[in-house]
DSSP file (Angstrom, degrees, kcal/mol; ACC not computed):
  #  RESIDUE AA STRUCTURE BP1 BP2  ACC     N-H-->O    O-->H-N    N-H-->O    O-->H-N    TCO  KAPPA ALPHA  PHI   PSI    X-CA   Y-CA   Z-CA
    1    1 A X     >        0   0    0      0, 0.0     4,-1.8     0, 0.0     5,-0.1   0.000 360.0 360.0 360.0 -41.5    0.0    0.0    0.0
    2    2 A X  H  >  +     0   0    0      2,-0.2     4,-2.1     3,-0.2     3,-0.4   0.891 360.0  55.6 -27.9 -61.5    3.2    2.1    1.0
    3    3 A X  H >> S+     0   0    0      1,-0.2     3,-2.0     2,-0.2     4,-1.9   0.958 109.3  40.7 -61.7 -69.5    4.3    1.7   -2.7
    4    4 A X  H 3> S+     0   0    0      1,-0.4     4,-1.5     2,-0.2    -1,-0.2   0.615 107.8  54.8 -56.2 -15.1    1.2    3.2   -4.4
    5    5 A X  H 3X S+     0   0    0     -4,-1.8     4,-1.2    -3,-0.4    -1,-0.4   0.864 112.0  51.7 -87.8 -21.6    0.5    6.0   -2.2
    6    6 A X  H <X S+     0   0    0     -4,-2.1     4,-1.5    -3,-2.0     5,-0.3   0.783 111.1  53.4 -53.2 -23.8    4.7    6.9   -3.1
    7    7 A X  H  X S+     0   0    0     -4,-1.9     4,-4.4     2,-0.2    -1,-0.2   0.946 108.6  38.7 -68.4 -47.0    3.5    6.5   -6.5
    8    8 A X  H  X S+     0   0    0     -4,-1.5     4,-1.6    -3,-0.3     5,-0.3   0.567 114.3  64.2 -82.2 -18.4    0.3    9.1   -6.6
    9    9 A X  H  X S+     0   0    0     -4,-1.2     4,-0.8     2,-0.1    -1,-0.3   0.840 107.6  33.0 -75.4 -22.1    2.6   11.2   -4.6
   10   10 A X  H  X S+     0   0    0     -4,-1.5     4,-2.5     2,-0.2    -2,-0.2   0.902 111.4  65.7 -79.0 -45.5    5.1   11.6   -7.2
   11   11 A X  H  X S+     0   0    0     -4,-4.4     4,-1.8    -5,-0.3     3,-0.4   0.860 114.7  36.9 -32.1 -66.8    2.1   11.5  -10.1
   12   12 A X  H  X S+     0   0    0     -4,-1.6     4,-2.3     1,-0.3     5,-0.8   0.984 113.6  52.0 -42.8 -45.8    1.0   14.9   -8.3
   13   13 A X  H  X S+     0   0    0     -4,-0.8     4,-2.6    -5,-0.3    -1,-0.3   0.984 112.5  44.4 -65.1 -25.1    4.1   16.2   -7.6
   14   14 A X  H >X S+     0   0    0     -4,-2.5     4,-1.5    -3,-0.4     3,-1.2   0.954 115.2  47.8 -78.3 -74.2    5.1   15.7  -11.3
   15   15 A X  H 3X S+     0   0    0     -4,-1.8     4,-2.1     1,-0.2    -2,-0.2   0.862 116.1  46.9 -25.7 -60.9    1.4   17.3  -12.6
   16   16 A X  H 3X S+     0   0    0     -4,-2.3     4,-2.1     1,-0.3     5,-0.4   0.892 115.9  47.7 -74.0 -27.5    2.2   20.4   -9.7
   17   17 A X  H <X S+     0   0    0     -4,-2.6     4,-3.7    -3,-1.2    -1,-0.3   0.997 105.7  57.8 -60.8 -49.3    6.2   20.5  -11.4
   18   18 A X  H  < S+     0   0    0     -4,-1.5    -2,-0.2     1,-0.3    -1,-0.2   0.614 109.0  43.0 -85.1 -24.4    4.7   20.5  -15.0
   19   19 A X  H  < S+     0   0    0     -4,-2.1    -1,-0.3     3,-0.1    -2,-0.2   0.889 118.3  49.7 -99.9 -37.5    2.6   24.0  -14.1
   20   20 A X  H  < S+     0   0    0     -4,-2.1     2,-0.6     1,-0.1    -2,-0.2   0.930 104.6  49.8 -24.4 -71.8    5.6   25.5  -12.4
   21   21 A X  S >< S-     0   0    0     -4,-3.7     3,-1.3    -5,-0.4     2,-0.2  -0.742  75.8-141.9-106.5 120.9    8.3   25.1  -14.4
   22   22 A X  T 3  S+     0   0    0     -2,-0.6     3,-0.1     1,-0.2    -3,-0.1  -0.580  87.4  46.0 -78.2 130.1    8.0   26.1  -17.7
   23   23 A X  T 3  S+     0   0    0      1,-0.6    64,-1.5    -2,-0.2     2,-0.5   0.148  91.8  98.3 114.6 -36.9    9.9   23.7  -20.3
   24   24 A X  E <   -A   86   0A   0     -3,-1.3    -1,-0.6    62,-0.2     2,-0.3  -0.879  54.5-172.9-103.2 141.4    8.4   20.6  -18.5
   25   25 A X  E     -A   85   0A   0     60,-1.7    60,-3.0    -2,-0.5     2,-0.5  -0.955   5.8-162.6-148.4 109.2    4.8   18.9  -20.2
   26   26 A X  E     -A   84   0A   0     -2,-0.3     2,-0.6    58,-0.2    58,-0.2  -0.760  16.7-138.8 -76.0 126.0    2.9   16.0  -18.4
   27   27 A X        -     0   0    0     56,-2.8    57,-0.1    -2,-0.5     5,-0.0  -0.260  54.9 -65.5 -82.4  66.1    0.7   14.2  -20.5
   28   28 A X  S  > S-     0   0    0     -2,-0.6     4,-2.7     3,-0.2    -1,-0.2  -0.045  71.1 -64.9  76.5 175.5   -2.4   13.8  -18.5
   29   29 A X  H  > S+     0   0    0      1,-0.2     4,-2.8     2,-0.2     5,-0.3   0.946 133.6  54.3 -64.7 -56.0   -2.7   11.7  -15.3
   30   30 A X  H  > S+     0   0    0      2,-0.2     4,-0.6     1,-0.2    -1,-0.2   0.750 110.9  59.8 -43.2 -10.9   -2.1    8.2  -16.4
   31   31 A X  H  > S+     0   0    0      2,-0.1     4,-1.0     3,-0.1    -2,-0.2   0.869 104.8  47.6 -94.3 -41.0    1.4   10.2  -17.9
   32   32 A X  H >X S+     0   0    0     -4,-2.7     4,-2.3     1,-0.2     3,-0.6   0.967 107.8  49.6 -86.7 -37.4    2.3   11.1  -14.9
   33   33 A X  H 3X S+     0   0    0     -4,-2.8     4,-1.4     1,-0.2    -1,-0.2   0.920 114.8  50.5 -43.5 -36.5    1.8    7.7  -13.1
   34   34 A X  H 3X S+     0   0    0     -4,-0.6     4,-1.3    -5,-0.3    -1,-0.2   0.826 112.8  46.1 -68.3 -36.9    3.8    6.3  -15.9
   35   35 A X  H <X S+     0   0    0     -4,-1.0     4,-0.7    -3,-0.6    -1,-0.2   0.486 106.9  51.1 -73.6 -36.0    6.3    8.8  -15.4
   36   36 A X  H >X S+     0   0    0     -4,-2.3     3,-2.3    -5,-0.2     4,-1.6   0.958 115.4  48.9 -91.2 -74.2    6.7    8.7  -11.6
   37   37 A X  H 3X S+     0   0    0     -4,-1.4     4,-1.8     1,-0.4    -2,-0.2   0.645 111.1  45.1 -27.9 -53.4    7.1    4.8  -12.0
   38   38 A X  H 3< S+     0   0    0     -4,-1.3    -1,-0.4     2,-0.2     4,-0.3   0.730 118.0  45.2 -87.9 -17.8    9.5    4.9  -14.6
   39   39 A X  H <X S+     0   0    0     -3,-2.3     4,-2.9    -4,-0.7    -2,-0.2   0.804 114.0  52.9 -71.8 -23.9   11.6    8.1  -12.4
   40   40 A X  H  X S+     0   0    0     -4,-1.6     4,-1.4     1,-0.2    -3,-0.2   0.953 115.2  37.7 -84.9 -44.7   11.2    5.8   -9.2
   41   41 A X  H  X S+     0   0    0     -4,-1.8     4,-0.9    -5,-0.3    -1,-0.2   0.713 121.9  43.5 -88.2 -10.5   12.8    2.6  -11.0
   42   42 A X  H  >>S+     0   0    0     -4,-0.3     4,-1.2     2,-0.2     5,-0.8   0.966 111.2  56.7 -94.3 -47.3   15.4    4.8  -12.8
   43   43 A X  H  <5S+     0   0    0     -4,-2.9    -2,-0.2     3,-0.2    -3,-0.2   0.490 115.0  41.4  17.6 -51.5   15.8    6.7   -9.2
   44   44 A X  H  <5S+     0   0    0     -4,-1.4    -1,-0.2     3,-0.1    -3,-0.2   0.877 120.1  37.6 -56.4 -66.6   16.7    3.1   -7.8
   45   45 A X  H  X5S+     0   0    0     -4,-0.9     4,-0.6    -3,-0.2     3,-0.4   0.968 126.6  16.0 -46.8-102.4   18.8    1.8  -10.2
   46   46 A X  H  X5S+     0   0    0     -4,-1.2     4,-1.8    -5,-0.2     5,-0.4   0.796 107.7  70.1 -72.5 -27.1   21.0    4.2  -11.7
   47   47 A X  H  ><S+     0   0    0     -5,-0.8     4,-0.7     2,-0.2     5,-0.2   0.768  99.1  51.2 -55.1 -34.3   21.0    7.1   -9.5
   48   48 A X  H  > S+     0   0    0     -3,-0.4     4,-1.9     2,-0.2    -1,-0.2   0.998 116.3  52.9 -63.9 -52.0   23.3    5.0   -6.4
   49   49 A X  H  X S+     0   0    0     -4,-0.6     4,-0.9    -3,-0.4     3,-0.4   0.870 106.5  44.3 -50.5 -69.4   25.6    4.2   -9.6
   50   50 A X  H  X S+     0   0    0     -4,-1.8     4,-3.5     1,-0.3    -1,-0.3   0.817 115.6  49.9 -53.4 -40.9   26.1    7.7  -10.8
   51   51 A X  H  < S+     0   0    0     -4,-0.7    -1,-0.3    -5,-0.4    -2,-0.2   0.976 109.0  51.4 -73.8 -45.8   26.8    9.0   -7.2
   52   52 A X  H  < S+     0   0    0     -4,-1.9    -1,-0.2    -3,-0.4    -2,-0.2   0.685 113.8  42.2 -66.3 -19.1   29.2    6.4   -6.5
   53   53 A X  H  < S+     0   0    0     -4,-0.9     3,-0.4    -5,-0.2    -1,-0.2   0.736 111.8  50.0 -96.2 -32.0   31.1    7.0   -9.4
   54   54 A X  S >X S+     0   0    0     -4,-3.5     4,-1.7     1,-0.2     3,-1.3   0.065  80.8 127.0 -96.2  40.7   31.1   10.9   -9.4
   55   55 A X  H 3> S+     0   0    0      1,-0.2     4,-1.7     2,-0.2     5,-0.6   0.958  74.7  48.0 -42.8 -48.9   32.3   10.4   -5.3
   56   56 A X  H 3> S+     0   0    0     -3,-0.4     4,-0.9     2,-0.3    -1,-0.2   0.847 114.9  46.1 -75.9 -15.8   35.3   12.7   -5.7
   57   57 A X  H X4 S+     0   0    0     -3,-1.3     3,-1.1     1,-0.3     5,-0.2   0.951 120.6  51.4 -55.0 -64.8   32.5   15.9   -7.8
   58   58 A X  H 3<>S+     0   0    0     -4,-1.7     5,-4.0     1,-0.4     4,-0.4   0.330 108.1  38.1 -54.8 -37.3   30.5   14.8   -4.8
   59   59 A X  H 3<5S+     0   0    0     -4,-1.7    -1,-0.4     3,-0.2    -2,-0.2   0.662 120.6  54.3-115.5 -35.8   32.8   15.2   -2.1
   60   60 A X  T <<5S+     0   0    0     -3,-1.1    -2,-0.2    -4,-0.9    -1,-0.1   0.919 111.4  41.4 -57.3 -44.5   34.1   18.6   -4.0
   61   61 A X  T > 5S-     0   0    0     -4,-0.2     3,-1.0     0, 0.0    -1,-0.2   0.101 117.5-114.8 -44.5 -26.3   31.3   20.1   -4.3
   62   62 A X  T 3 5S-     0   0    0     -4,-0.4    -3,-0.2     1,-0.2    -4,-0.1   0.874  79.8 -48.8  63.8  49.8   30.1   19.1   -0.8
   63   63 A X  T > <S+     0   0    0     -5,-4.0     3,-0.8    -8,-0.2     4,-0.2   0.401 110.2 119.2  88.3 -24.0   27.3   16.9   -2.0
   64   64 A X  T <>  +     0   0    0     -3,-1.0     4,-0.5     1,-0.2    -1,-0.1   0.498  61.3  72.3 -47.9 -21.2   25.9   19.6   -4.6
   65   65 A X  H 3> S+     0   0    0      1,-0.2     4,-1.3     2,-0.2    -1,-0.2   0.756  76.2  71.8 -53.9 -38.6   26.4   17.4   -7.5
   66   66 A X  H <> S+     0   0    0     -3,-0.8     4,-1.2     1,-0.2    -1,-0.2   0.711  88.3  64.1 -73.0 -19.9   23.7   15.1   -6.7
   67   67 A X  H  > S+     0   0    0     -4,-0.2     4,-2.9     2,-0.2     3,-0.3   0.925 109.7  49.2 -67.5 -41.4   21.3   18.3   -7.9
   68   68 A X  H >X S+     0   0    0     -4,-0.5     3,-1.7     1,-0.2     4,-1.3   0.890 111.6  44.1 -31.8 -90.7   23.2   17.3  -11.4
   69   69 A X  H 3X S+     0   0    0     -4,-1.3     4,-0.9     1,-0.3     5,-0.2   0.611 108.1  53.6 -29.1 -43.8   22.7   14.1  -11.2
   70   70 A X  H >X S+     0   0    0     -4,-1.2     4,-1.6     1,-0.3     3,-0.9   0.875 115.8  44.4-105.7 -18.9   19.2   14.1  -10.3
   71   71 A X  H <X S+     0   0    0     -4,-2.9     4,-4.4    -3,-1.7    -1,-0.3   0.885 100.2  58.5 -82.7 -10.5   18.5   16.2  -13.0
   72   72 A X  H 3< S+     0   0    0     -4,-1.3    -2,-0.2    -5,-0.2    -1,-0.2   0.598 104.9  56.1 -45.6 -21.2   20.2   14.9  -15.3
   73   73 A X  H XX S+     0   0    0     -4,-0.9     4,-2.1    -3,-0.9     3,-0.6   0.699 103.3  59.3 -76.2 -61.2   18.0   11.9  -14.5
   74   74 A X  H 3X S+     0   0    0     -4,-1.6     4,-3.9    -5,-0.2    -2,-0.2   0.930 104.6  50.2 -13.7 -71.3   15.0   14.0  -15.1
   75   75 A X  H 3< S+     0   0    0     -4,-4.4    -1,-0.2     1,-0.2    -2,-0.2   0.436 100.5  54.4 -97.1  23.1   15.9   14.5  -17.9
   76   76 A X  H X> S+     0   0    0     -3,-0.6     3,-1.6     2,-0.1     4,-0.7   0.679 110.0  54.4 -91.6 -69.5   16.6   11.1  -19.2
   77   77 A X  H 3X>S+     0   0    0     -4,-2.1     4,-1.5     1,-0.3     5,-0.7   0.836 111.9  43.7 -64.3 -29.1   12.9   10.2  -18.1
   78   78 A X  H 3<5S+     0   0    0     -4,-3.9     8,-0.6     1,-0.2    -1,-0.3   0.605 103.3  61.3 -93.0  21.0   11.7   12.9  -20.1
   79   79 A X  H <45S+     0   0    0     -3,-1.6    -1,-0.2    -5,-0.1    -2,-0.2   0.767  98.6  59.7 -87.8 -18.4   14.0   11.9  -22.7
   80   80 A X  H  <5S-     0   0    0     -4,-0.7    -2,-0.1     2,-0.1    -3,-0.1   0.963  95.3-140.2 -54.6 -50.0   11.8    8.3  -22.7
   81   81 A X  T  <5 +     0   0    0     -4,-1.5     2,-1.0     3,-0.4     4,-0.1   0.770  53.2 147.9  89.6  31.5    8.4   10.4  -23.7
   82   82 A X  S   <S-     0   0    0     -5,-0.7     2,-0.4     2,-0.2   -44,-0.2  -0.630  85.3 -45.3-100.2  59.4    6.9    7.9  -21.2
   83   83 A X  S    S+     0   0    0     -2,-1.0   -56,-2.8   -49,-0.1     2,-0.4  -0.411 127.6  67.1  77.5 -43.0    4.1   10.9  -20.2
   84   84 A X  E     -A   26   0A   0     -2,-0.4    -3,-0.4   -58,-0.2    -2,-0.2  -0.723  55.7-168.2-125.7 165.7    6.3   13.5  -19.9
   85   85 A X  E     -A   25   0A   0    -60,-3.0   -60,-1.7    -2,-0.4     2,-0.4  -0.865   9.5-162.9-132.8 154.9    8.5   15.6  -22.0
   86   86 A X  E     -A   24   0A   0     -8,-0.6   -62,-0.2    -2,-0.2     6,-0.1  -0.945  14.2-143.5-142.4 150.0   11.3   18.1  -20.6
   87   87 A X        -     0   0    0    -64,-1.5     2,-0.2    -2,-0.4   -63,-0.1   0.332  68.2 -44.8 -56.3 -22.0   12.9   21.0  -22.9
   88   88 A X  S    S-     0   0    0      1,-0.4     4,-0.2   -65,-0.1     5,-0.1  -0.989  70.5 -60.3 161.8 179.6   16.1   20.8  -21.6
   89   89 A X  S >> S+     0   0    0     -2,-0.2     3,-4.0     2,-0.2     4,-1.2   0.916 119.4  56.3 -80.0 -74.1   18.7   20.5  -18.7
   90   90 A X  H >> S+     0   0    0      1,-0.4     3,-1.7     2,-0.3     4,-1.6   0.631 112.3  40.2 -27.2 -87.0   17.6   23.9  -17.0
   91   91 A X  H 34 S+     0   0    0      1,-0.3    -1,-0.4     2,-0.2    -2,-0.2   0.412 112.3  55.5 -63.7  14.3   14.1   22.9  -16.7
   92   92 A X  H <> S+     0   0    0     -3,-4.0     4,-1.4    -2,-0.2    -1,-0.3   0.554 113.2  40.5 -73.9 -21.3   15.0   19.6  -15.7
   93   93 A X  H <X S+     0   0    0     -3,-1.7     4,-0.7    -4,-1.2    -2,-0.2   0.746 118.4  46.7 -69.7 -13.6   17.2   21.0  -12.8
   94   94 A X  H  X S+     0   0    0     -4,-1.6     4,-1.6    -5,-0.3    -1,-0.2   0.701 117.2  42.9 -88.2 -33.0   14.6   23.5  -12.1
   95   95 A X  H  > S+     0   0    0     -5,-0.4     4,-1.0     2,-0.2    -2,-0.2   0.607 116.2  52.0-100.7  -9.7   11.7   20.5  -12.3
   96   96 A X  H  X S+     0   0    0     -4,-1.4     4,-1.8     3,-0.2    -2,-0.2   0.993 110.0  46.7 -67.1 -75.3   14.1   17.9  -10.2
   97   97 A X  H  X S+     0   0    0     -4,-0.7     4,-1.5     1,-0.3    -2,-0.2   0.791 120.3  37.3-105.6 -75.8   14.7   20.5   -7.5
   98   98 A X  H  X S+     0   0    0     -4,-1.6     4,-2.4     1,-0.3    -1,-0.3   0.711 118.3  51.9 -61.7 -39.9   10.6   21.4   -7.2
   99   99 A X  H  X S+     0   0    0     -4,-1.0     4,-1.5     2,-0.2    -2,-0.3   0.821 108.7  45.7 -40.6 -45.2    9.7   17.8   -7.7
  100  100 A X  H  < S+     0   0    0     -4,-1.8    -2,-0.2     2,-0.1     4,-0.2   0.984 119.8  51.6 -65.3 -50.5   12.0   16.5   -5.0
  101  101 A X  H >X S+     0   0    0     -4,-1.5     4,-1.7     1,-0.2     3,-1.2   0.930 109.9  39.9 -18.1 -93.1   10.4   19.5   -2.9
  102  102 A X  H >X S+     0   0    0     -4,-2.4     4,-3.6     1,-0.3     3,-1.0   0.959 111.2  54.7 -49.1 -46.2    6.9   19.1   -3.3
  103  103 A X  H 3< S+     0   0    0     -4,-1.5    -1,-0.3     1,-0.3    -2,-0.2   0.386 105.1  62.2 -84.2  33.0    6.8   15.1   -2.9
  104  104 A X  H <> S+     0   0    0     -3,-1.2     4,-1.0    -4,-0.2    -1,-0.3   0.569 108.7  45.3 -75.5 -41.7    8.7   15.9    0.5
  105  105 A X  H << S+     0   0    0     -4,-1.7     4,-0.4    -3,-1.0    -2,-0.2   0.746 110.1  44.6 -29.9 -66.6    5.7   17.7    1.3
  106  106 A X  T  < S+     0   0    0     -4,-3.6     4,-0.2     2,-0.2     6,-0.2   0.597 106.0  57.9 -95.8   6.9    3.2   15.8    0.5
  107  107 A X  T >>>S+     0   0    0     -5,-0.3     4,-1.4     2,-0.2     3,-1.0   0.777 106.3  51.8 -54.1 -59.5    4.5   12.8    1.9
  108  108 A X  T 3<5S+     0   0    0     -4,-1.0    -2,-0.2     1,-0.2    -3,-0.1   0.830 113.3  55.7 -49.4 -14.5    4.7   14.9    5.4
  109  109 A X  T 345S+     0   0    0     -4,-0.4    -1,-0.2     1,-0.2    -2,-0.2   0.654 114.3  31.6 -89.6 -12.5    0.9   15.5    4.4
  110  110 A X  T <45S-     0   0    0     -3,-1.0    -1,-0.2    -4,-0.2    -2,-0.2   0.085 110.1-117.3-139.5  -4.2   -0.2   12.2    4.0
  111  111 A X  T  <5S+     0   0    0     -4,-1.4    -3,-0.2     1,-0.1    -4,-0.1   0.521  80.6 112.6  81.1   9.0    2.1   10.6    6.6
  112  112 A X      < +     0   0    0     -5,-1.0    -4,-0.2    -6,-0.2    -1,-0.1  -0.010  35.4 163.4-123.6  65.7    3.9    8.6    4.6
  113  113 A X    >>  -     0   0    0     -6,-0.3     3,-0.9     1,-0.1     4,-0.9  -0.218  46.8-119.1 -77.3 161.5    7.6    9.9    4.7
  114  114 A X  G >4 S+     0   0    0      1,-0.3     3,-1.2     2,-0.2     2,-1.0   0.962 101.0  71.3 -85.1 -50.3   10.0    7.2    3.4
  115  115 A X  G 34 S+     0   0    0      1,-0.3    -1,-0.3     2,-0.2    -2,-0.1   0.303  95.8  45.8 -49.1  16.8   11.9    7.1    6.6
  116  116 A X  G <4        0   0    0     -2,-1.0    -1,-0.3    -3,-0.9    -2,-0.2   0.460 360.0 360.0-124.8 -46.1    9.6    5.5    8.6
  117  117 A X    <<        0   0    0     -3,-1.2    -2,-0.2    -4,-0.9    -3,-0.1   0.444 360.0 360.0 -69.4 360.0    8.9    2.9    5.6
C-alpha cells in the first residue's frame, strides 16, 4: 500500500512541477503515473551508480552534484516520452529540485515519509 500512495505522490508532484516550471509537459494523469514509476525505478537503479562514481564531484562540491545528477535523471525520463517531455537541462534542474520539494511535502501531508517505511 506504501508503494502506491509513493507513487500518486510523485504522479502529483510531477502534474504540480509541470505547471511550475515552464519547459516541463505532463501528458495527463495516467502520464504522470507512468512517469513517476519509470523516475522511481530509474531513481533506484541508476542514480546509487552515478553517485558512487562521481564520489570525488560529490565530495568537492560538498554533496551539490547530486542536484546534477538528479537532473540529469529528469531529464533522461523525459528523454523516454513515457508521459512527460522536458525542454532541456535547465528545466530539468529547475523540475528535479521542485519535484524532490513538493513530494517531500506531501509525503509529510499524507504521513507517509520514506523514513519510517
Amino acid at each position: 500500500m506504501g508503494f502506491l500512495i509513493r507513487l500518486v505522490v510523485s504522479a502529483i508532484a510531477l502534474i504540480v512541477v509541470a505547471y511550475v516550471v515552464p519547459g516541463i509537459h505532463v501528458y495527463g494523469i495516467g502520464g504522470a503515473l507512468l512517469a513517476a514509476l519509470i523516475l522511481g525505478i530509474v531513481n533506484a537503479v541508476i542514480r546509487p551508480i552515478l553517485i558512487i562514481v562521481s564520489l570525488p564531484l560529490e565530495i568537492l562540491t560538498l554533496g551539490l552534484f547530486v542536484l546534477v545528477i538528479n537532473a540529469l535523471l529528469f531529464w533522461f525520463v523525459g528523454a523516454l516520452h513515457v508521459g512527460i517531455y522536458v525542454d532541456g537541462f535547465w528545466p530539468a534542474f529547475w523540475g528535479a529540485l521542485v519535484m524532490a520539494i513538493v513530494s517531500w511535502l506531501l509525503s509529510m501531508l499524507t504521513g507517509h515519509d520514506k523514513r519510517r517505511a
